[in-house]
N, C-alpha and C positions, 0 to 999 in steps of 0.2 A: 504494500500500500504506500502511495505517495503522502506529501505532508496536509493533503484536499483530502484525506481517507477514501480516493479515489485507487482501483488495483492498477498497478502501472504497470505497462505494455513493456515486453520485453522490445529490444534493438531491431529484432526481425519485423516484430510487427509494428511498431512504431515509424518503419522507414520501408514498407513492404512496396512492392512494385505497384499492386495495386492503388496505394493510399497516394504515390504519385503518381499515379496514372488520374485519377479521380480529381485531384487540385491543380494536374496541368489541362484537365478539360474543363475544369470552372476556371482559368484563368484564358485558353482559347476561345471559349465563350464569350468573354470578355474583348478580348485584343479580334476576336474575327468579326464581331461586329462594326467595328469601330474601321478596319482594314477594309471592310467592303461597302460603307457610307465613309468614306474618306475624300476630302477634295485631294487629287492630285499635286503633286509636290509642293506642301505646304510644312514648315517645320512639324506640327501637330503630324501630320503620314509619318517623317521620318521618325519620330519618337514614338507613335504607336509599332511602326515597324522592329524599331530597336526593342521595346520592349517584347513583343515576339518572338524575335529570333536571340534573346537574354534566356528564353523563358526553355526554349527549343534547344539551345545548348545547354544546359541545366540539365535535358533530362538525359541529354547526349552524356554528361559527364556523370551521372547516376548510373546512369549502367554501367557504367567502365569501374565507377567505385565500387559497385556491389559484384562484380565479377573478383577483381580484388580483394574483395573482403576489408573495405575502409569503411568502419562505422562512422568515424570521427569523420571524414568527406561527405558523407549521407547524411548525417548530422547539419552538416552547414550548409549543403543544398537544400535539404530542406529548409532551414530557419529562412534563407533567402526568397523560394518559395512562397513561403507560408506569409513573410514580411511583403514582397507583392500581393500577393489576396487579400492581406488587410486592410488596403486601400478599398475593398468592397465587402467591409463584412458589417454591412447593413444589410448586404443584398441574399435575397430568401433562402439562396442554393450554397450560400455559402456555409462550411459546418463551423463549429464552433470547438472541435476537438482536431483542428487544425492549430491549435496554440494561441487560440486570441477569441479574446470574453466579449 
């Protein structure tokens, strides 16, 4: 149990394929809306784009740390992660056992 008396997830499940699989499609969600009502080469496209392809490399370098076996790397990708989706965690699909109240 954590120090919320909540039972805390071990390392595999805490940073499973799935659980970034699930927060880069609520965060694609996000950035492809935005990517396909976009005015054409406006600062606003290239920062939605950047953040896209932030979010696309992240999960590129997820895999390569969980084939390694780098807890500590899958740790900070996540936190990076989860610290983008928090800019929408008013919004309804967003979970709340993503790290932020």
């Amino acid at each position: 149990m954590d120090e919320r008396g909540e039972e805390a997830k071990r390392p595999d499940e805490e940073y499973s394929e799935e659980r970034f699989e699930e927060l880069a499609r609520f965060l694609f969600s996000r950035t492809d809306l935005l990517l396909l009502n976009r005015p054409e080469d406006s600062d606003t496209d290239l920062a939605v784009q950047a953040l896209n392809n932030a979010v696309r490399v992240l999960l590129g370098q997820v895999r390569a740390y969980r084939e390694w076996g780098n807890e500590p790397a899958l740790a900070g990708a996540w936190d990076t992660l989860t610290t983008i989706a928090q800019r929408w965690r008013h919004h309804p699909d967003f979970l709340t056992d993503w790290g932020w109240e």
